[in-house]
N, CA, C and O atoms as a GROMACS GRO file, in nm:
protein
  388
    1UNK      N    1   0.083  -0.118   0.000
    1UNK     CA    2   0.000   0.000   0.000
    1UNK      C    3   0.088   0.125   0.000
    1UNK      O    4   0.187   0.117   0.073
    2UNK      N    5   0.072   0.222  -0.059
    2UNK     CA    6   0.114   0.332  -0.109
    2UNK      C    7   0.080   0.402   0.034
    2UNK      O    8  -0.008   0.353   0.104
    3UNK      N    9   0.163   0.536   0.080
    3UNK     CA   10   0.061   0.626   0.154
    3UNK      C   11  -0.094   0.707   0.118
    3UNK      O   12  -0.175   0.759   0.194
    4UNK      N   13  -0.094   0.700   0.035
    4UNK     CA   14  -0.204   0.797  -0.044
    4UNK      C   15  -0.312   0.723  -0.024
    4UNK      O   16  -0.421   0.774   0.004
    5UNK      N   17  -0.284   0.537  -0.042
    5UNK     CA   18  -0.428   0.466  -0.060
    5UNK      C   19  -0.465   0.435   0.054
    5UNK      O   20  -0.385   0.393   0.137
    6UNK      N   21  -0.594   0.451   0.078
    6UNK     CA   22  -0.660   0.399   0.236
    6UNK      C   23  -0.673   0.271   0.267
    6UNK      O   24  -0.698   0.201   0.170
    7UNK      N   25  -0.665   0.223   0.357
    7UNK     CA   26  -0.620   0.118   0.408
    7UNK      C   27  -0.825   0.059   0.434
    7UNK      O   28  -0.909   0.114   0.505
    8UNK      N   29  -0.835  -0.027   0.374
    8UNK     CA   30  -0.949  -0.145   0.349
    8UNK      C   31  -1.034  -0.142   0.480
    8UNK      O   32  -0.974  -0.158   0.586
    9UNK      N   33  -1.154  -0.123   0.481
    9UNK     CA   34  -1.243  -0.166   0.604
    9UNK      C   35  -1.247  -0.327   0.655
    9UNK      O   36  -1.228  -0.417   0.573
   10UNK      N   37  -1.271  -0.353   0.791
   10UNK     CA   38  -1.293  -0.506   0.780
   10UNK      C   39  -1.353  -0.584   0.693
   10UNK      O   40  -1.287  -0.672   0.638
   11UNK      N   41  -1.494  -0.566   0.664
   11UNK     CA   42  -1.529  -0.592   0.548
   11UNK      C   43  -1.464  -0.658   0.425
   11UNK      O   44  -1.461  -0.774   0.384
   12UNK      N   45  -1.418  -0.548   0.383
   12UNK     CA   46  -1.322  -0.535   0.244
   12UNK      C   47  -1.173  -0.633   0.279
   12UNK      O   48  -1.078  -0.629   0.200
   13UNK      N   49  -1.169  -0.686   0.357
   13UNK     CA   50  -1.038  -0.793   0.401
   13UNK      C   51  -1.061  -0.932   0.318
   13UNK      O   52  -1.170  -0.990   0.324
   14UNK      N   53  -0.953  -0.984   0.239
   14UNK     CA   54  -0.979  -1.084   0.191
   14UNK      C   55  -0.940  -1.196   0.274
   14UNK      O   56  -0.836  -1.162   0.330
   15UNK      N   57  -0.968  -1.297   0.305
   15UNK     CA   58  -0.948  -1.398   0.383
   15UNK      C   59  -0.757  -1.469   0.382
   15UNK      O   60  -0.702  -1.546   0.304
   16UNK      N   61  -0.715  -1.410   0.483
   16UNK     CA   62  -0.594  -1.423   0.503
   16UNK      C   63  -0.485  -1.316   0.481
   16UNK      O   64  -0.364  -1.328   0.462
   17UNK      N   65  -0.583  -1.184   0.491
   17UNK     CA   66  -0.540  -1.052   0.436
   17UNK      C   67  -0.464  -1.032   0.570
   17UNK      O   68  -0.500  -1.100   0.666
   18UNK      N   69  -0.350  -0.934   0.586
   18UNK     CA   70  -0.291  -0.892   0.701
   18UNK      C   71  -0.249  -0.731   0.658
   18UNK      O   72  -0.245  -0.680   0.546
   19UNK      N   73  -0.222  -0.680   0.777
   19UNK     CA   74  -0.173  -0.510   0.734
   19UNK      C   75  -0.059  -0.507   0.743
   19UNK      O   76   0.014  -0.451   0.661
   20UNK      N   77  -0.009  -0.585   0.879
   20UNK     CA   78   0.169  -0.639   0.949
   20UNK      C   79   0.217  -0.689   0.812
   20UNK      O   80   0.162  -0.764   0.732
   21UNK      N   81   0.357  -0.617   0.806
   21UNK     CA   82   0.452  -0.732   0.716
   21UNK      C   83   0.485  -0.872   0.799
   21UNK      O   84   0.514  -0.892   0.916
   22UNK      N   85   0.468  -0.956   0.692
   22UNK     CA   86   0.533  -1.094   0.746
   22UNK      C   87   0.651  -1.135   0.834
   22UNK      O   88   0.758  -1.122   0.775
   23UNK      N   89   0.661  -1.179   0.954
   23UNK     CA   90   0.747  -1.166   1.043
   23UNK      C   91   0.801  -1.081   1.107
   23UNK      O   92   0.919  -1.070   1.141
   24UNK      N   93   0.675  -0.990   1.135
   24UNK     CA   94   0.658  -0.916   1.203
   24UNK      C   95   0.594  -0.908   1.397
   24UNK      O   96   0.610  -0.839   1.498
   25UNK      N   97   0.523  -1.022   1.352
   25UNK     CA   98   0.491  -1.090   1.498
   25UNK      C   99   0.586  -1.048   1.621
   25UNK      O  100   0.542  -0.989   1.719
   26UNK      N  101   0.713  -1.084   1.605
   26UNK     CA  102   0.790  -1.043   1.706
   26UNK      C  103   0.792  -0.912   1.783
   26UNK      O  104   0.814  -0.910   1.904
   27UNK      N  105   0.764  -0.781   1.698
   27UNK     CA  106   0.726  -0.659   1.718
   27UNK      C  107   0.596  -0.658   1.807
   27UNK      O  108   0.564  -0.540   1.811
   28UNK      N  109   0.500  -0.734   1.883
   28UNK     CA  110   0.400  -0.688   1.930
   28UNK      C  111   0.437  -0.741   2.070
   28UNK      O  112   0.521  -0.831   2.066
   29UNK      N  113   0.391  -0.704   2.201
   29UNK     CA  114   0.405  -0.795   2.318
   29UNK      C  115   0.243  -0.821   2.307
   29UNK      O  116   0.172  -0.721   2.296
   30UNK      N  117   0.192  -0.932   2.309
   30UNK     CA  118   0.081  -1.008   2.327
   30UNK      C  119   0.073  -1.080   2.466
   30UNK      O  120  -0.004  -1.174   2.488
   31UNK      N  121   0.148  -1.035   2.546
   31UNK     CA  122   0.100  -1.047   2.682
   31UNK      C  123   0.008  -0.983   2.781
   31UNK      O  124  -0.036  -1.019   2.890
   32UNK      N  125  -0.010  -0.863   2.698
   32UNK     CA  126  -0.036  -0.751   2.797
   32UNK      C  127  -0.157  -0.789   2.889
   32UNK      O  128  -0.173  -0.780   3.011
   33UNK      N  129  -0.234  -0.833   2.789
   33UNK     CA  130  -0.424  -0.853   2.860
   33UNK      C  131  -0.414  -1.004   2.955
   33UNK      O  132  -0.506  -1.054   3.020
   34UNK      N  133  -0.298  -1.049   2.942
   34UNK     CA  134  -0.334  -1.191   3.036
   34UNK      C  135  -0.340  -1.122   3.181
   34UNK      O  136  -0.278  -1.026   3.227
   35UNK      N  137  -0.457  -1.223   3.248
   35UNK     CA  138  -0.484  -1.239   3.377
   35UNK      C  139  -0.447  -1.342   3.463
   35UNK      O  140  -0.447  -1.327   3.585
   36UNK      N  141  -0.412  -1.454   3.404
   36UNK     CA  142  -0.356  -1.534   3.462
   36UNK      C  143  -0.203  -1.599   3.382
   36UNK      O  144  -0.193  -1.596   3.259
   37UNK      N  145  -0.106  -1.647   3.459
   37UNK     CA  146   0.000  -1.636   3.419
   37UNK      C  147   0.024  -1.811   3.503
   37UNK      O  148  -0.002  -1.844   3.619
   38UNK      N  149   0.096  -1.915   3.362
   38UNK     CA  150   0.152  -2.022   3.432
   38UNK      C  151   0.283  -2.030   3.502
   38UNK      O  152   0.391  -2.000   3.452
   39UNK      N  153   0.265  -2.067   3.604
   39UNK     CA  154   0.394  -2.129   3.700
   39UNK      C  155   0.424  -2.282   3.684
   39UNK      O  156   0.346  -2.374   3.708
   40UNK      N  157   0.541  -2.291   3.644
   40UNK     CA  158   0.608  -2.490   3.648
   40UNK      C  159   0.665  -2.467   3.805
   40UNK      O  160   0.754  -2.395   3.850
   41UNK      N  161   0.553  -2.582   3.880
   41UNK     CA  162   0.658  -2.622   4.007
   41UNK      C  163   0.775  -2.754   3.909
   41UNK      O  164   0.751  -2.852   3.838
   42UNK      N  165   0.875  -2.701   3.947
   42UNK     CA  166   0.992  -2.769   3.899
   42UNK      C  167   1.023  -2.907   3.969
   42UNK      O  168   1.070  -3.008   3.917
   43UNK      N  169   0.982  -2.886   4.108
   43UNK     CA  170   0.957  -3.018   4.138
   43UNK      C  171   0.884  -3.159   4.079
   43UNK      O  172   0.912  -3.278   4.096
   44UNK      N  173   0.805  -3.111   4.024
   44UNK     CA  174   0.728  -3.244   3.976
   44UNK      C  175   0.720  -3.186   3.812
   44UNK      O  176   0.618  -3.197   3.744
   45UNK      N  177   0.847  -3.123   3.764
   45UNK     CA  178   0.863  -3.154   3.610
   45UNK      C  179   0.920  -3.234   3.587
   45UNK      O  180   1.029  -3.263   3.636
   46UNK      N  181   0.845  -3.306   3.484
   46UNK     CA  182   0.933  -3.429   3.438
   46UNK      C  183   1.012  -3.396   3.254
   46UNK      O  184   1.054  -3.477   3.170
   47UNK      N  185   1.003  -3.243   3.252
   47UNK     CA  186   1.035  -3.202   3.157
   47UNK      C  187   1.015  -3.258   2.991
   47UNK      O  188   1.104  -3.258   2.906
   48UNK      N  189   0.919  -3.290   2.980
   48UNK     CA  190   0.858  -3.396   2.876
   48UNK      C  191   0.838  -3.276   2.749
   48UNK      O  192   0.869  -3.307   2.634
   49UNK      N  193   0.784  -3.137   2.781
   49UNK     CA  194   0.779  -3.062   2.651
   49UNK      C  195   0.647  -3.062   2.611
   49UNK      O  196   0.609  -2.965   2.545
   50UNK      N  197   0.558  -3.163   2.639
   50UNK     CA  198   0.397  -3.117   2.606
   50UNK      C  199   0.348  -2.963   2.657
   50UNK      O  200   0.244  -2.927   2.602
   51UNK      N  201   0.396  -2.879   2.739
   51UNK     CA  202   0.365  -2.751   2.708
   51UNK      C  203   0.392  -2.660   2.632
   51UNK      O  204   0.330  -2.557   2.610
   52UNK      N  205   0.503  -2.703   2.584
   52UNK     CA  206   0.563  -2.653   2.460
   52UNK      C  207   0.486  -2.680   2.327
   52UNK      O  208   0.453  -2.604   2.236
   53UNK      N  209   0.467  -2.824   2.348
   53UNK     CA  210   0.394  -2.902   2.153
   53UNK      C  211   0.258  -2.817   2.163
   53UNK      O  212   0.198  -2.764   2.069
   54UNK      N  213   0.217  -2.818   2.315
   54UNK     CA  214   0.063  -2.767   2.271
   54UNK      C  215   0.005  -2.612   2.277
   54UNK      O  216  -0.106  -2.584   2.231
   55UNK      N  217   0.116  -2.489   2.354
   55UNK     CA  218   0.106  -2.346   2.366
   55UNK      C  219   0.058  -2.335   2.182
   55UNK      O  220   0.097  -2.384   2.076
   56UNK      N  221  -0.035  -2.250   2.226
   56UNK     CA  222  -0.123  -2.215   2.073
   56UNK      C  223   0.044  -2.053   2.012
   56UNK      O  224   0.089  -2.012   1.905
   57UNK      N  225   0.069  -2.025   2.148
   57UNK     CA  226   0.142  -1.903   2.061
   57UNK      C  227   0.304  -1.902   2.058
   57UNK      O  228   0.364  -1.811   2.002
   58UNK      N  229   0.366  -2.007   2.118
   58UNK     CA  230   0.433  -2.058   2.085
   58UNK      C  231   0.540  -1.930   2.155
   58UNK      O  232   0.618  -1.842   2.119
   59UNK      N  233   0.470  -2.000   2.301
   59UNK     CA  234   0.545  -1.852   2.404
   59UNK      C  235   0.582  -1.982   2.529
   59UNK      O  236   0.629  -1.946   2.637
   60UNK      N  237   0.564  -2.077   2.510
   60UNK     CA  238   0.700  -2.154   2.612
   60UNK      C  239   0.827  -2.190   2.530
   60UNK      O  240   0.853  -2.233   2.418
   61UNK      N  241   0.901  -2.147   2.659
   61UNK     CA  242   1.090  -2.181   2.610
   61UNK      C  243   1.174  -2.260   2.699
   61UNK      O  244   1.156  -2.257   2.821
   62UNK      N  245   1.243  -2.313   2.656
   62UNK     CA  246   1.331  -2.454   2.740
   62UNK      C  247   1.449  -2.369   2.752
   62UNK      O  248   1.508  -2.294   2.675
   63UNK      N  249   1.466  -2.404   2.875
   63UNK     CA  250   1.564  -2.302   2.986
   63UNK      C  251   1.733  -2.378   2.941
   63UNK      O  252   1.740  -2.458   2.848
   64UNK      N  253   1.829  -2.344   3.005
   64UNK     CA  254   1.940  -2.412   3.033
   64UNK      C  255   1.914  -2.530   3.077
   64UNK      O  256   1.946  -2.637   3.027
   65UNK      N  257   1.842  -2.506   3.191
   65UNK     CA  258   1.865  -2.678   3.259
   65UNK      C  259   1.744  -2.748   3.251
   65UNK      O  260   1.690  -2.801   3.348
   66UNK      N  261   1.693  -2.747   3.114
   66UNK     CA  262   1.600  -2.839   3.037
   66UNK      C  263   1.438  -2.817   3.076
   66UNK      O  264   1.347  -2.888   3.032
   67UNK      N  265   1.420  -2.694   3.174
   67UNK     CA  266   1.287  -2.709   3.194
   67UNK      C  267   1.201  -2.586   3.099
   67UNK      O  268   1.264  -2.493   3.048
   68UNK      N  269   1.092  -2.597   3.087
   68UNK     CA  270   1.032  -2.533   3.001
   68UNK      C  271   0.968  -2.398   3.107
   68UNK      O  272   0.958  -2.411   3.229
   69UNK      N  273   0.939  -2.306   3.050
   69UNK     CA  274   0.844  -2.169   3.110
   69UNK      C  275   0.821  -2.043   3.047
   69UNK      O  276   0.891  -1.949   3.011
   70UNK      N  277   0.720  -2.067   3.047
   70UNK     CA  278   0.627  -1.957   2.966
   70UNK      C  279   0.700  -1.793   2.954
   70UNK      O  280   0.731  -1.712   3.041
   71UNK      N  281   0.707  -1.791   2.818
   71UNK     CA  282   0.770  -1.663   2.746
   71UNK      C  283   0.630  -1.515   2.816
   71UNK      O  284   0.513  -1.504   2.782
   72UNK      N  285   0.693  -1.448   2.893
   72UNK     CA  286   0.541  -1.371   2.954
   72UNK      C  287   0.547  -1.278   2.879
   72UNK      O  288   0.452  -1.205   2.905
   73UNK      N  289   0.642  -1.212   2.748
   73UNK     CA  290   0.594  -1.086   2.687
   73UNK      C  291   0.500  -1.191   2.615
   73UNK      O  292   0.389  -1.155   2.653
   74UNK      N  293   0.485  -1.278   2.550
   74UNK     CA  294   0.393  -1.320   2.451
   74UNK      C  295   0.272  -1.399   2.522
   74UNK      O  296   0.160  -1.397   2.470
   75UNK      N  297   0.304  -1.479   2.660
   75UNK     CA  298   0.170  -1.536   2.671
   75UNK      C  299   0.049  -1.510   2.701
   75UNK      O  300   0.067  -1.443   2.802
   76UNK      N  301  -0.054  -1.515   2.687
   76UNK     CA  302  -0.169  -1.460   2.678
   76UNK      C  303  -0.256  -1.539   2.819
   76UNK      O  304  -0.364  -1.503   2.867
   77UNK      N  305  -0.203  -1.611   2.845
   77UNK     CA  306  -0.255  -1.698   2.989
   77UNK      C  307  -0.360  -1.780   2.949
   77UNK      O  308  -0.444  -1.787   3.038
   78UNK      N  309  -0.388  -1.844   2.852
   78UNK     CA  310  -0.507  -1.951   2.833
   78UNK      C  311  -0.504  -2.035   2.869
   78UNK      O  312  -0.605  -2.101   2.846
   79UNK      N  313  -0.416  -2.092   2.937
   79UNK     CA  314  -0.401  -2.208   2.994
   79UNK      C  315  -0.377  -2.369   2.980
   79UNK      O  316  -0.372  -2.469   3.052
   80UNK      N  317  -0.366  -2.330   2.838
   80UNK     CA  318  -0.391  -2.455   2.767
   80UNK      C  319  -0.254  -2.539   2.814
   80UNK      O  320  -0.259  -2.658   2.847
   81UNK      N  321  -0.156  -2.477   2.812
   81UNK     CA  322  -0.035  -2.570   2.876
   81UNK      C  323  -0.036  -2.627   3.026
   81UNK      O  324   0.020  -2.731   3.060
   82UNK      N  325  -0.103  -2.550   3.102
   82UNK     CA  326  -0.153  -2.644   3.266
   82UNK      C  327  -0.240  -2.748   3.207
   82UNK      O  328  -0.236  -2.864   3.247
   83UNK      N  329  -0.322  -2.708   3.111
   83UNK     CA  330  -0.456  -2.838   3.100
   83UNK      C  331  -0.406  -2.926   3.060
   83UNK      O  332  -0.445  -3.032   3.110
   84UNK      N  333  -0.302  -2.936   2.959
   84UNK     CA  334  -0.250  -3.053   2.886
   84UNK      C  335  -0.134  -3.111   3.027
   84UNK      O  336  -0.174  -3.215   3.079
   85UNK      N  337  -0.082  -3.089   3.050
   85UNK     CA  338   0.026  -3.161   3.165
   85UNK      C  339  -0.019  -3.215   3.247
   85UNK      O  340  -0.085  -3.176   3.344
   86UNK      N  341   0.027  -3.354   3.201
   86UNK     CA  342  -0.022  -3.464   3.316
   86UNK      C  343   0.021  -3.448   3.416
   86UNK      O  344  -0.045  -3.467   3.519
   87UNK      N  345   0.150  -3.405   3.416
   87UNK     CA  346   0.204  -3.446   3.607
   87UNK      C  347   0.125  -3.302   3.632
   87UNK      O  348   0.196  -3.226   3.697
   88UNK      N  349   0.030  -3.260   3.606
   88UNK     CA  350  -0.015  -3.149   3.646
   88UNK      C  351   0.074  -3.070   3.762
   88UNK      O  352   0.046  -3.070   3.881
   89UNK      N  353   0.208  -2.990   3.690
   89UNK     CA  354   0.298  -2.961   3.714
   89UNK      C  355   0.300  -2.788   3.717
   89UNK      O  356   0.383  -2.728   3.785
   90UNK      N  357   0.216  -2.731   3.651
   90UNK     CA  358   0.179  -2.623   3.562
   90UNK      C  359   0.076  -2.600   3.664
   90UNK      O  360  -0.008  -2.685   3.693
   91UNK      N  361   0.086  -2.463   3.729
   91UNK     CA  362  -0.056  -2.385   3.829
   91UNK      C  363  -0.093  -2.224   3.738
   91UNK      O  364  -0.020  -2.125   3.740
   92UNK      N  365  -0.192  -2.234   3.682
   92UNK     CA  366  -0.213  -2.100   3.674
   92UNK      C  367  -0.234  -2.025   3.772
   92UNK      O  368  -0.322  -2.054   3.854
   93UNK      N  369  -0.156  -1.909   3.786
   93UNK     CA  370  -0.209  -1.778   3.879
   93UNK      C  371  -0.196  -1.650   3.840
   93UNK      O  372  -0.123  -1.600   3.754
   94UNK      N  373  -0.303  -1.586   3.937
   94UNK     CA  374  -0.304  -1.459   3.884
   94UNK      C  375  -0.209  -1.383   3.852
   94UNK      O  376  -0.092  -1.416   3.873
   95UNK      N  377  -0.243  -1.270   3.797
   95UNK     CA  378  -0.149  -1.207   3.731
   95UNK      C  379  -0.127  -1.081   3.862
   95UNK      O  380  -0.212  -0.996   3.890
   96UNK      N  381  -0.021  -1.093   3.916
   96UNK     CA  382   0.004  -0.948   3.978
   96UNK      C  383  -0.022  -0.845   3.921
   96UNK      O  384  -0.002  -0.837   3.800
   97UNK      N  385  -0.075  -0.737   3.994
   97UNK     CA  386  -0.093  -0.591   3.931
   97UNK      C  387   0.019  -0.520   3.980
   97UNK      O  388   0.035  -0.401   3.949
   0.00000   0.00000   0.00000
């Protein structure tokens, strides 16, 4: 898009349309609105990585000493990585203000 041309109503979006250049993602913190935030008790990780395969945003990271924990500029707190972990290892909690 040129400066001159106006930029498309929702509407007018074609399916898979974006405004962001591609790989651009990194530029946003998508953490901001979470309310709840996961904690790994490290004790009962068995460091297996299913919070990793299953984070939709691909905001857990494997530490030095092999354990995994949630990237907090990007996670959004859905929880989906406590739900999936069996050793139910993973506590969501609130988000400090």
């Amino acid at each position: 898009m040129t400066t001159t041309q106006k930029e498309p109503g929702w509407k007018d979006l074609e399916v898979g349309f974006t405004i962001s250049q591609p790989g651009s993602g990194k530029e946003y913190k998508t953490g901001d609105w979470r309310s709840l935030r996961p904690v790994v008790e490290k004790s009962q990780c068995i460091k297996c990585g299913i919070c990793y395969i299953f984070c939709p945003d691909m905001a857990i990271l494997k530490t030095d000493d092999s354990f995994f924990e949630a990237d907090l500029y990007y996670c959004k707190g859905c929880g989906i990585c406590a739900q999936e972990c069996f050793t139910r290892c993973i506590n969501m909690v609130a988000e400090e203000e």
